[in-house]
C-alpha positions as CSV (number, residue, x, y, z in Angstrom):
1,X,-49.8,111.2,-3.3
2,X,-48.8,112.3,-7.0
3,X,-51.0,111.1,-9.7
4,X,-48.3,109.9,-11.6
5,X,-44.8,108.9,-11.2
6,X,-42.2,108.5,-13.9
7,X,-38.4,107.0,-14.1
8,X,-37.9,110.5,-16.2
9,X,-38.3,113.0,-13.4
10,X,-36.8,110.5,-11.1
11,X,-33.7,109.9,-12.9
12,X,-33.3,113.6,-13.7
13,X,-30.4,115.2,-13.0
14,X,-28.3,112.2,-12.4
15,X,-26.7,111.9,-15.6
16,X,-28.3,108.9,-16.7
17,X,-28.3,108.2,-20.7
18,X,-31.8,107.3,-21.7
19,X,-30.8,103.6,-22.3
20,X,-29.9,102.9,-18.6
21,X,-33.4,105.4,-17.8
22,X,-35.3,103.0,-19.3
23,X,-33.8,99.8,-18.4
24,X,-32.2,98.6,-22.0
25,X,-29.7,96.4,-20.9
26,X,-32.4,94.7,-18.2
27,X,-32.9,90.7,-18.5
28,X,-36.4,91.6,-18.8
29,X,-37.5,91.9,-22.1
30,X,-40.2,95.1,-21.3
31,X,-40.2,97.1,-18.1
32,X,-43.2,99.2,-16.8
33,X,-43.3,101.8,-13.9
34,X,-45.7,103.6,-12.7
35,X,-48.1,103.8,-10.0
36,X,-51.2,101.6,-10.2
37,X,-49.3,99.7,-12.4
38,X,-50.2,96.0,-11.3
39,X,-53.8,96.5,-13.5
40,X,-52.0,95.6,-16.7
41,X,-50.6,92.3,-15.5
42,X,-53.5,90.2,-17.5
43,X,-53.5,92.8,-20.5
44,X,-49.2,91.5,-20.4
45,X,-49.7,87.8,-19.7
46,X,-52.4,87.5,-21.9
47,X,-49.8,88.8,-24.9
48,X,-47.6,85.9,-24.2
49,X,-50.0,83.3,-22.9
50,X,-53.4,82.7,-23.7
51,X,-54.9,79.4,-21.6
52,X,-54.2,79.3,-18.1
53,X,-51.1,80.4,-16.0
54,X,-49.3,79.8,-12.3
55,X,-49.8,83.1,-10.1
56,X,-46.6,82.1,-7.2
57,X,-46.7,84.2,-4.5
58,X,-46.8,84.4,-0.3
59,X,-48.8,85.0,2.4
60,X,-48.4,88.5,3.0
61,X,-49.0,89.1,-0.5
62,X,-52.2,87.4,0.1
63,X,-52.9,89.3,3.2
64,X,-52.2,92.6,1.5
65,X,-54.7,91.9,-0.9
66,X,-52.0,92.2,-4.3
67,X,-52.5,88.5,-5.4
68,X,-56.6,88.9,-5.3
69,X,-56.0,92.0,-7.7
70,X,-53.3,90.5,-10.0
71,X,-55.7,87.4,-10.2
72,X,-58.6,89.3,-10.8
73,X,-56.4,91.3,-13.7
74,X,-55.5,87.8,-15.2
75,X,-59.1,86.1,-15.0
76,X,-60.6,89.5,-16.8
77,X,-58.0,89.4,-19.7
78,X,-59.5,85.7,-20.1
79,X,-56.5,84.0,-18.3
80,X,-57.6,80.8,-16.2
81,X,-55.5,80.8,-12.7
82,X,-53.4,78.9,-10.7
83,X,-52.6,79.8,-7.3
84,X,-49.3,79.3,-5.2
85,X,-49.3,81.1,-2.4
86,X,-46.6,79.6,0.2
87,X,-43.5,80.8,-0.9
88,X,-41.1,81.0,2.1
89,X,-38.1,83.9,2.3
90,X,-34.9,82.2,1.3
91,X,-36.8,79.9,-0.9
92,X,-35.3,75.8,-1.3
93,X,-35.7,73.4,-3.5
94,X,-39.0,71.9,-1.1
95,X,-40.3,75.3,-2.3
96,X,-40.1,74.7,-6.3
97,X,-41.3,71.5,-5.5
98,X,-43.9,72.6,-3.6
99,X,-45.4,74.9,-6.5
100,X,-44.5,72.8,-8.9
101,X,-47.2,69.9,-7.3
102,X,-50.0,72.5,-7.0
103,X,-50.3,71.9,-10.6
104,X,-50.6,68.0,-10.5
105,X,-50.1,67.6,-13.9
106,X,-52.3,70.0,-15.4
107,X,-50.5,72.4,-18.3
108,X,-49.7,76.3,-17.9
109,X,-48.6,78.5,-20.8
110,X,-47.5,81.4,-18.3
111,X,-46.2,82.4,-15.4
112,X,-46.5,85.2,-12.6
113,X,-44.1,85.9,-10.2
114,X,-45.9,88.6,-7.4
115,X,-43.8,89.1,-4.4
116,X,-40.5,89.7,-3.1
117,X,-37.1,87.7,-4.7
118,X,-38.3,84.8,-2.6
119,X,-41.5,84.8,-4.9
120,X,-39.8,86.2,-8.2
121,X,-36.5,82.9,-7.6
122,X,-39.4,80.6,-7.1
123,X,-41.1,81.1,-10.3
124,X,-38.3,81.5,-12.1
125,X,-37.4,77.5,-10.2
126,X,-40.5,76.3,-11.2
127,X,-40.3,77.5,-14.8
128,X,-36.9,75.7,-14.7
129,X,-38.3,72.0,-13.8
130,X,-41.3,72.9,-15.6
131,X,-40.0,72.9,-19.0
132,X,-36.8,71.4,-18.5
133,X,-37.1,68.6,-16.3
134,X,-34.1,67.3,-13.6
135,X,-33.7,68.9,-10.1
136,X,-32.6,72.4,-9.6
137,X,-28.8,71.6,-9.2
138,X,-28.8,71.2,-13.1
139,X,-29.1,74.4,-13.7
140,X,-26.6,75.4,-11.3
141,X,-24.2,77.6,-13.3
142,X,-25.0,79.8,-16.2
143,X,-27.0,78.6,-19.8
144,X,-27.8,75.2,-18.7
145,X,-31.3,74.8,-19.4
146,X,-31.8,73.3,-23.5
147,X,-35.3,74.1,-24.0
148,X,-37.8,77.1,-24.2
149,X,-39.7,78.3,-21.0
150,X,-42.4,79.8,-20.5
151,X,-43.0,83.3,-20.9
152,X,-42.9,85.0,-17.1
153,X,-44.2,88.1,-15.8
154,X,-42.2,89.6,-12.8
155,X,-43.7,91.7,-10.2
156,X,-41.9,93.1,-7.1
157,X,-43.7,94.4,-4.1
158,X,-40.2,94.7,-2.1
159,X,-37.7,96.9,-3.7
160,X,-34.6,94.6,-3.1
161,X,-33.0,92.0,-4.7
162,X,-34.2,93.5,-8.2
163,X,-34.8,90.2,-9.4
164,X,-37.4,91.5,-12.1
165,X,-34.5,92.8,-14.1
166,X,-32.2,89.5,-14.1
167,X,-31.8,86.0,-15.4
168,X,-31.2,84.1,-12.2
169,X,-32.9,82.0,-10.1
170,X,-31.0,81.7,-6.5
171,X,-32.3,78.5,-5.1
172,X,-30.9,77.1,-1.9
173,X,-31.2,73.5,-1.5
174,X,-33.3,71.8,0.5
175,X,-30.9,69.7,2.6
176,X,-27.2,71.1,2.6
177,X,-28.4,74.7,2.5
178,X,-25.9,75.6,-0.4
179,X,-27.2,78.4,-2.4
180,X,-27.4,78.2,-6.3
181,X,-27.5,80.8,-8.3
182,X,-28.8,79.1,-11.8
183,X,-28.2,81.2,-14.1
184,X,-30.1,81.2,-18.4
185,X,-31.4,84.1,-20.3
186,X,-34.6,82.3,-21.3
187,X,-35.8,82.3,-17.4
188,X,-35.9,86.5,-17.8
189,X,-39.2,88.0,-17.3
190,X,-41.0,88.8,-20.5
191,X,-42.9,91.6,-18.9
192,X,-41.4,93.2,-15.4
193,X,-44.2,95.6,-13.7
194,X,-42.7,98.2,-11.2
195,X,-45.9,99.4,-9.2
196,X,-44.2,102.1,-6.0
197,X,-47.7,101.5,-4.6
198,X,-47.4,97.4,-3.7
199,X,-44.1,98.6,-1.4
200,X,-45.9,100.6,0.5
201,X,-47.6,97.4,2.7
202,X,-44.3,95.9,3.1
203,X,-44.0,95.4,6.9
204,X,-41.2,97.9,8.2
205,X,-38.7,95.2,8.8
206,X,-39.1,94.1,5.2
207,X,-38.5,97.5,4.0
208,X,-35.3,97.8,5.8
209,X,-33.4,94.7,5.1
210,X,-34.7,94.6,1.4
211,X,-33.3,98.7,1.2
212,X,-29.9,97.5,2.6
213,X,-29.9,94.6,0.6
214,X,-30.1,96.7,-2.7
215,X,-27.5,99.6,-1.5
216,X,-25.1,96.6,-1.1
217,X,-26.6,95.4,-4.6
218,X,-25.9,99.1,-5.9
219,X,-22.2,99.4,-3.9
220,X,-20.8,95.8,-4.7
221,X,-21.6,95.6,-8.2
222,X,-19.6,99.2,-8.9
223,X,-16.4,97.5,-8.2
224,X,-16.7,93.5,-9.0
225,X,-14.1,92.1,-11.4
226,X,-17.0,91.8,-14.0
227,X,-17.4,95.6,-14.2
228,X,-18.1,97.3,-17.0
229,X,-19.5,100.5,-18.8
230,X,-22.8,99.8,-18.8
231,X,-22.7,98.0,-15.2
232,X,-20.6,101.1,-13.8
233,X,-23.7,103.9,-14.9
234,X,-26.1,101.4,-13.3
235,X,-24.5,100.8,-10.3
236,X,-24.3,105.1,-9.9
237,X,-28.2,105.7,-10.9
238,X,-29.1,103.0,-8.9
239,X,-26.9,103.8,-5.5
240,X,-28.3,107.4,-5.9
241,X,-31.8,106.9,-6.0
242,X,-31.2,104.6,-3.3
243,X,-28.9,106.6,-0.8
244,X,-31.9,109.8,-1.0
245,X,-34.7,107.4,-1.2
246,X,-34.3,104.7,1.2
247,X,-33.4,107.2,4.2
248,X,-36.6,109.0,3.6
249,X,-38.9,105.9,3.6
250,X,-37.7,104.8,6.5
251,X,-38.7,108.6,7.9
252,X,-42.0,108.5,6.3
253,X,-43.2,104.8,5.1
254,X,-46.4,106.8,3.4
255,X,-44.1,108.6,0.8
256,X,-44.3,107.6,-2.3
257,X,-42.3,109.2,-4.1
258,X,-39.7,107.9,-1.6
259,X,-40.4,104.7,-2.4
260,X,-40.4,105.2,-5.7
261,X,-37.2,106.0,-5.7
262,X,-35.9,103.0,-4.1
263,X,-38.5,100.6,-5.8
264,X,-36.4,101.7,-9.3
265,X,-33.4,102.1,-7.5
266,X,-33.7,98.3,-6.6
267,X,-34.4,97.6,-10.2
268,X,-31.5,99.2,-11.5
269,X,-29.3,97.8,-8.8
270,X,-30.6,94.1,-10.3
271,X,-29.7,95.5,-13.8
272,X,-25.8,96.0,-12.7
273,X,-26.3,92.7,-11.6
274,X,-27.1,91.3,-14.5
275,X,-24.4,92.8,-16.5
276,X,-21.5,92.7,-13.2
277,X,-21.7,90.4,-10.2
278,X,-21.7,91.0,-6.3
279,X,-18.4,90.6,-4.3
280,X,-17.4,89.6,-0.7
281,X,-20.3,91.4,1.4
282,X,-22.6,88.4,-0.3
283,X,-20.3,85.5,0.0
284,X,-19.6,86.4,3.9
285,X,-23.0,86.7,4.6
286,X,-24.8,83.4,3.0
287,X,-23.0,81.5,5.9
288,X,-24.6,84.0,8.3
289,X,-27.7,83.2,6.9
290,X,-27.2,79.2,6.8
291,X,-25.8,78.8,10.1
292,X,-27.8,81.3,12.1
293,X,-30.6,82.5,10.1
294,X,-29.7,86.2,9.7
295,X,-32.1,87.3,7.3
296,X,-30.3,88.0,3.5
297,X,-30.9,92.3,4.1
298,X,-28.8,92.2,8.0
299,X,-26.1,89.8,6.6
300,X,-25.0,91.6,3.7
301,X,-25.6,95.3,5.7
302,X,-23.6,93.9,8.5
303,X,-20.6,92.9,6.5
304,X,-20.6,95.7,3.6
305,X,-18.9,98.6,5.9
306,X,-15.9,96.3,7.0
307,X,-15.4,94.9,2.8
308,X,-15.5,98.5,1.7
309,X,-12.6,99.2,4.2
310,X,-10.7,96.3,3.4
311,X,-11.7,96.7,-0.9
312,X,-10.5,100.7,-0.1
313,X,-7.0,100.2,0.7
314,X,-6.8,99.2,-3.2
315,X,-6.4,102.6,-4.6
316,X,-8.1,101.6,-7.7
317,X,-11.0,100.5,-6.1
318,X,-11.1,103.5,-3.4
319,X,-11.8,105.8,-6.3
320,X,-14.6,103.8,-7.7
321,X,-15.9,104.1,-4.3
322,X,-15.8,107.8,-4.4
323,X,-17.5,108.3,-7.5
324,X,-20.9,107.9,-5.5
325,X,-20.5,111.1,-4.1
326,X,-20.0,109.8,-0.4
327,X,-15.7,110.5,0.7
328,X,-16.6,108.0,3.4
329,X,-18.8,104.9,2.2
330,X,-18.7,103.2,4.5
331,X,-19.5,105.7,7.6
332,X,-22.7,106.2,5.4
333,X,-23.2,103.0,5.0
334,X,-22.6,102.4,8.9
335,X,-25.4,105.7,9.1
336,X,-27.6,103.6,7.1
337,X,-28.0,100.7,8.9
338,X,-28.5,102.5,12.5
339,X,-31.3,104.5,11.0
340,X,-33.4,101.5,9.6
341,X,-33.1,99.4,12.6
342,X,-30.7,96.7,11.0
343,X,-27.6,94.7,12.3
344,X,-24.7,96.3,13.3
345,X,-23.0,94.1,14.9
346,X,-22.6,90.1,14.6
347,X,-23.2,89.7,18.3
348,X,-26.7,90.3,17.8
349,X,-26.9,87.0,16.3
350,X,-26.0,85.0,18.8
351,X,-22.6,84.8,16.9
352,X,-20.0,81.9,18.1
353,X,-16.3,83.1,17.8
354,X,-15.4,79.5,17.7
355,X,-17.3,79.5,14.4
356,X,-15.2,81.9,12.7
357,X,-12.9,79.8,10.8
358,X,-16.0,77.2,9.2
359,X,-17.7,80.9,8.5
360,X,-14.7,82.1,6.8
361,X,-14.3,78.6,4.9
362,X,-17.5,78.5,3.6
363,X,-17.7,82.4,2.7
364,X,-14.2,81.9,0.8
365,X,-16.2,79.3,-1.2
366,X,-18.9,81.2,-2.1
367,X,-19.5,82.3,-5.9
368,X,-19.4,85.6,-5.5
369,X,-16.9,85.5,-3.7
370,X,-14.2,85.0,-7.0
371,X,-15.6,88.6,-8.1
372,X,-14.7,91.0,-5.3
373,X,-12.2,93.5,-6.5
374,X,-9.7,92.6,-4.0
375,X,-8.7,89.0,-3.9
376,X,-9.7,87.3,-0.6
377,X,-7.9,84.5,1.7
378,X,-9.7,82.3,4.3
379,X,-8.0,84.4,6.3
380,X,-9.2,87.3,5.3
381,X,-12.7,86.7,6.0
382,X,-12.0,85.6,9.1
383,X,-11.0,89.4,9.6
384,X,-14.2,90.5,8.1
385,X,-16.1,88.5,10.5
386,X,-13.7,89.8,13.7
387,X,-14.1,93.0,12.8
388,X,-17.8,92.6,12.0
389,X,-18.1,91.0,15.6
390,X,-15.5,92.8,17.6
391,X,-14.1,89.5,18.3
392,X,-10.5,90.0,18.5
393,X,-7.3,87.2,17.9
């Protein structure tokens, strides 16, 4: 393994200015990289928080052994702990409240997020009700929350949804299974820590659908209505990193350089985020997800070659396409998916053509959905999800 790792060599040659290199126009207020990495999480909490904080995190985290380090980090920088450590993937409202009532009343001036997005949107949930009060579905929408929160620290062991670098919590709730994205700038991480070396116990199912999920992060964000500049260069670093990156981990899950690569190519991804949005290849595959329980990283890979085809025949938005050096996107995309194991096909899911119209209804609806570059009918996503399932009128 290399002693040291930095986003300079990894971002050389790409034509990156050095404000997108280092992350300038990330929600998080400071980002580190850099292997072994996770030791400085109590030196950073403690600069923002000096009493006792909530460590949210999951099982496998546990198991891997990352939460016992980041608590040790915080307890030797003078930090008292509090644990959370049942975060489930997809994370509802029963999970914020869940974490929230491991505190049972007792105050916190911090919070750690350690985990996948599942951990990172469940902090961020918490820190929501924590300070602000209500249920989650008041912060539904974008600057909603009137009063400080606490100061977070953000630490991803998946390289996917990038959430470290962006100012939403996605919350689904509890009952209906309707996803909210809640949106405010004071929920950003104060400190986001990018160690390569927590990716490399991700199971290797975890590191496939997290990968696809952040090309599709990376690819959607290029071309959504709310592009931009500064979104465009991300979306490029990010998609280039992950296109060489991703393919090798999945060759050699020990390289870590590899996963370096992806692990900031994730982050950057979550930065074009933050400044663009995400398009049709998210909104058709959240019903996936509620109706059938495709997990996030198969939905959105199993959808994204058939929205680039449909996004291409826009001329306009072909040639964005092109600009990340591959003439066929989605073929490479298509490539992609085969060689980590993920969906292909919808049929894999047990997929019911009678369902195709309440898919398409609810995917139309969907807040993404208003920012792909093409604008898309109820009847256009139920061509997405006959192509997607070779179901045929």
């Amino acid at each position: 393994m290399p002693e040291t790792i930095e986003l300079e060599e990894l971002t050389r040659g790409l034509g990156v200015s050095e404000e997108v290199a280092t992350f300038a126009h990330a929600a998080a207020r400071e980002v580190i990289f850099g292997k072994g990495e996770l030791d400085v999480v109590g030196e950073k909490m403690r600069a923002h928080a000096d009493r006792r904080v909530l460590l949210v995190t999951d099982p496998g985290i546990v198991e891997a052994g990352h939460a016992t380090r980041a608590r040790s980090a915080l307890e030797d920088a003078g930090l008292e702990v509090v644990v959370f450590d049942q975060v489930h993937e997809n994370p509802t409202t029963g999970d914020v409240d869940r974490c929230l009532a491991v505190l049972d009343g007792e105050a916190i001036d911090g919070i750690v997020g350690l985990g996948g997005g599942s951990s990172m949107d469940t902090a961020k949930g918490a820190n929501f009700i924590y300070t602000n009060g209500g249920e989650m579905k008041d912060y539904w929408g974008v600057g909603k929350a009137l009063k400080p929160m606490l100061p977070m620290v953000a630490i991803p062991t998946t390289a996917g949804t990038g959430s470290e670098c962006q100012s939403f919590a996605l919350i689904a709730d509890r009952k209906t299974h309707q996803k909210m994205a809640c949106g405010d700038k004071k929920v950003s991480a104060a400190v986001a820590i990018l160690d390569p070396e927590l990716t490399l116990t991700q199971p290797a199912s975890v590191t496939a659908h997290t990968g696809i999920d952040a090309i599709a992060h990376a690819v959607e964000t290029l071309v959504s209505k709310k592009r931009n500049a500064i979104s465009i260069e991300y979306s490029k670093v990010a998609f280039a990193l992950l296109n060489e990156g991703f393919e090798a981990v999945i060759a050699d899950p020990t390289n870590l350089e590899a996963r370096a690569r992806v692990l900031a190519g994730a982050a950057y991804a979550g930065t074009a985020i933050e400044n663009s949005m995400l398009g049709a290849a998210h909104s058709a595959a959240n019903p996936l997800t509620a109706h059938y329980g495709v997990i996030h990283g198969d939905a959105v890979g199993v959808m994204l070659p058939h929205v680039i085809r449909l996004n291409s025949q826009n001329g306009e938005v072909g040639d964005l396409y092109l600009e990340l050096g591959e003439p066929r996107l989605d073929e490479r995309i298509e490539v992609l998916l085969e060689r980590s194991g993920t969906m292909r096909d919808l049929r894999e899911t047990g997929f019911e053509a009678d369902k195709i119209s309440v898919l398409a209804a609810e995917a139309s609806g969907q807040w993404t959905a208003q920012f792909n570059p093409v604008e898309l009918t109820v009847d256009d996503f139920e061509g997405l999800y006959r192509e997607a399932s070779g179901v045929t009128l």
